[in-house]
N, C-alpha and C positions, 0 to 999 in steps of 0.2 A: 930829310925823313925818308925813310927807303918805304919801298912799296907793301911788305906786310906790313911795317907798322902800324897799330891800333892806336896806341897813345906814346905820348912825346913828352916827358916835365922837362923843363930845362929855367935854370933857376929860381924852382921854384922856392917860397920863401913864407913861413905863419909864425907873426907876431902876435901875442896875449896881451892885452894889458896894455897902456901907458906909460913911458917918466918910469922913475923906479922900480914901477911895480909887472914891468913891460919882459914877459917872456918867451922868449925867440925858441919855437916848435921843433922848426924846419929851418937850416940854413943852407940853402940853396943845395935843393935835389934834382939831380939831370937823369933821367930814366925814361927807357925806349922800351916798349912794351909790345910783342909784336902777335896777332892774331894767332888764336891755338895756343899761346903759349899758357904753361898752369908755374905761378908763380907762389912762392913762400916767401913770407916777408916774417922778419924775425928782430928780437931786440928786446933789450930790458925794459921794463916801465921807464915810460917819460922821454926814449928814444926817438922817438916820434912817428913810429910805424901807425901807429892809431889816427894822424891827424895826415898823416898823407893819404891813406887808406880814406879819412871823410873829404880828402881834396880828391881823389878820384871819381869815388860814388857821386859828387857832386850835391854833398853834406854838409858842404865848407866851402870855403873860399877863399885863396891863398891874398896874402899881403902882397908879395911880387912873384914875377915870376911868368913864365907862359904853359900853360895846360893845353897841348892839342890832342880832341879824339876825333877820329878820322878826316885828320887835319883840318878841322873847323876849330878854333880859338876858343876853349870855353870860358877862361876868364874874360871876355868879353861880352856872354853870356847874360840876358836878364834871369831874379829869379825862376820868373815862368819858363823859360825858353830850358834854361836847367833844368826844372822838375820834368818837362816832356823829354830830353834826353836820358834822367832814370829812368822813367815809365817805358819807353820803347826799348832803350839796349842796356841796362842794365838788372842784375837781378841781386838782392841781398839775400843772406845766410847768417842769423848770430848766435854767441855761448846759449843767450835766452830762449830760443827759440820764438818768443814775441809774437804767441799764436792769440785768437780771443778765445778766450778759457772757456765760455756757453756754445759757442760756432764749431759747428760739426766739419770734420776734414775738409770735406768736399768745399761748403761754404769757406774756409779759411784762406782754401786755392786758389779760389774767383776771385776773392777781392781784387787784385791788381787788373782785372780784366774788367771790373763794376767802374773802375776808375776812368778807364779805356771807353766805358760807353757801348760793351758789345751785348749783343740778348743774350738773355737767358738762356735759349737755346744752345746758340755757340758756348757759351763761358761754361755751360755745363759738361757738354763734353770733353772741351778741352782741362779741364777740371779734372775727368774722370779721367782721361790720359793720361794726366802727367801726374797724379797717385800711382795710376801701373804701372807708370815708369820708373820710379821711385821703389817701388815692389808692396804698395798699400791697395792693390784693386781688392774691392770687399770691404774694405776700411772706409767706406765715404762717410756712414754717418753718426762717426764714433766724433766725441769732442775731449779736445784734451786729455782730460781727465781718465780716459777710456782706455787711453796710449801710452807705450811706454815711453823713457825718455829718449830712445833713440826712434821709434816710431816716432813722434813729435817733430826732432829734428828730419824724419824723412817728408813729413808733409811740410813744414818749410822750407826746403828742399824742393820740394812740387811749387808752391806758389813762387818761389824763384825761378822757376824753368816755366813756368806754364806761359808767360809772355814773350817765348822763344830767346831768352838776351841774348845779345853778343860776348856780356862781359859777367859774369858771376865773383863776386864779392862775398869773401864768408871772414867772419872775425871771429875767431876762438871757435870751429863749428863743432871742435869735438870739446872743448872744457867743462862741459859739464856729463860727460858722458863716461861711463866703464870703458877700458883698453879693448876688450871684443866688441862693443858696440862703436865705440869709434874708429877703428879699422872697418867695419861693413860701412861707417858714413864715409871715408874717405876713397874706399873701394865704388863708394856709388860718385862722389864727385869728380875723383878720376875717371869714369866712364864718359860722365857726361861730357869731360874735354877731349876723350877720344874718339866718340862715337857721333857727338852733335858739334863738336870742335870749340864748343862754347871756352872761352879767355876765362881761367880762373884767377885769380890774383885772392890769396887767402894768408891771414895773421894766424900766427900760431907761436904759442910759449914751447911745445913739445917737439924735440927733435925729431921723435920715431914719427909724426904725422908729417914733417915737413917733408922727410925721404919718399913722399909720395909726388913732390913736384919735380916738374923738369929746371927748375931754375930758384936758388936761396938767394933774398937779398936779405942779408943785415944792415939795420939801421944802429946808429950809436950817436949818441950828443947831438940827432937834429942833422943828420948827415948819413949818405951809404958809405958804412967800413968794408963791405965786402958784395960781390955780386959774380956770382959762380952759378955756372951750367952745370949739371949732373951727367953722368954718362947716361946713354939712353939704355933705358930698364928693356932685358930680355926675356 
């Protein structure tokens, strides 16, 4: 495992099911994932980008195979020991946005830091941060409803950055969005891996958003068909 590396699969393997009714996700995936890097992961329904994509975030848990993130073994991992590795280095991003519909921005952003245990004090500011950062300052105590739909996706975007990850996880983060609106979200997640170096690793059906990573994997039949670096964007 060379020294940037962040994550390591190497055969891994997700079986569904029993006997007959027993169907194989993933058949053995070996993938080096290395810090800073913004990854596209791409593939038709039922390829299995969706179920390695919950074997990273640490959503799932693979049949065989070995998961290393920063070379600690996390299929060896208890649940709990797994949910504290979300909560500190990892961040989610989804099509849904998965915000609570009464919970004003601000509030929506803390959660993951109410989780953490940290006061009021702190979680509010850091709260009110990572909205500016996102480009929502003024916007703390609008709730859902108040926002548009790419506004929305920008403050789930803040509650996944507001606990600093290492690793940002987004599934589908523009599919529910207009083509202008989803270029300004892809334009803010690209920053984030440039600017806080934060690991993207993001699912996407659209070609034009993947041309935003430094690196496409195709998945096909439960397997990588393809795994291609982009030239570096000037």
């Amino acid at each position: 495992m060379s020294e940037s590396s962040l994550i390591r699969l190497q055969g891994i393997t997700k079986t569904y099911g029993q006997g007959q009714a027993a169907f194989q996700a993933l058949k053995g995936i070996d993938l080096e994932i290395e810090r800073g890097d913004f990854v596209a992961v791409m593939g038709p329904s039922g390829s299995g980008k969706s179920t390695a994509m919950n074997i990273l975030g640490c959503l799932d848990t693979p049949t065989s195979g070995s998961y290393q993130f920063q070379g600690v073994p996390v299929e060896r991992m208890s649940r709990d020991q797994r949910a504290l590795l979300r909560r500190h280095f990892l961040g989610f991003v989804f099509q849904g946005f998965n915000l609570l519909a009464r919970t004003s921005a601000i509030e929506n952003v803390e959660l993951p830091l109410i989780y953490r245990g940290q006061p009021a004090a702190q979680r509010h500011e850091a709260a009110r941060a990572a909205l500016a950062q996102v480009g929502l300052g003024g916007w703390e105590r609008h709730t859902p409803a108040e926002l548009s739909g790419g506004q929305q996706q920008r403050v789930a975007i803040a509650r996944a950055i507001v606990t600093d990850p290492m690793v940002l996880l987004a599934d589908e983060p523009t599919g529910n969005l207009d083509t202008h609106t989803s270029c300004e979200i892809m334009e803010l997640i690209t920053a984030l891996n440039r600017d806080r170096g934060i690991t993207v690793l993001m699912v996407t059906h659209e070609p034009d958003m993947a041309e935003y990573a430094k690196r496409i994997i195709h998945f096909v039949d439960g397997r990588v068909d393809s795994d291609q670096r982009r030239e570096a964007q000037g």
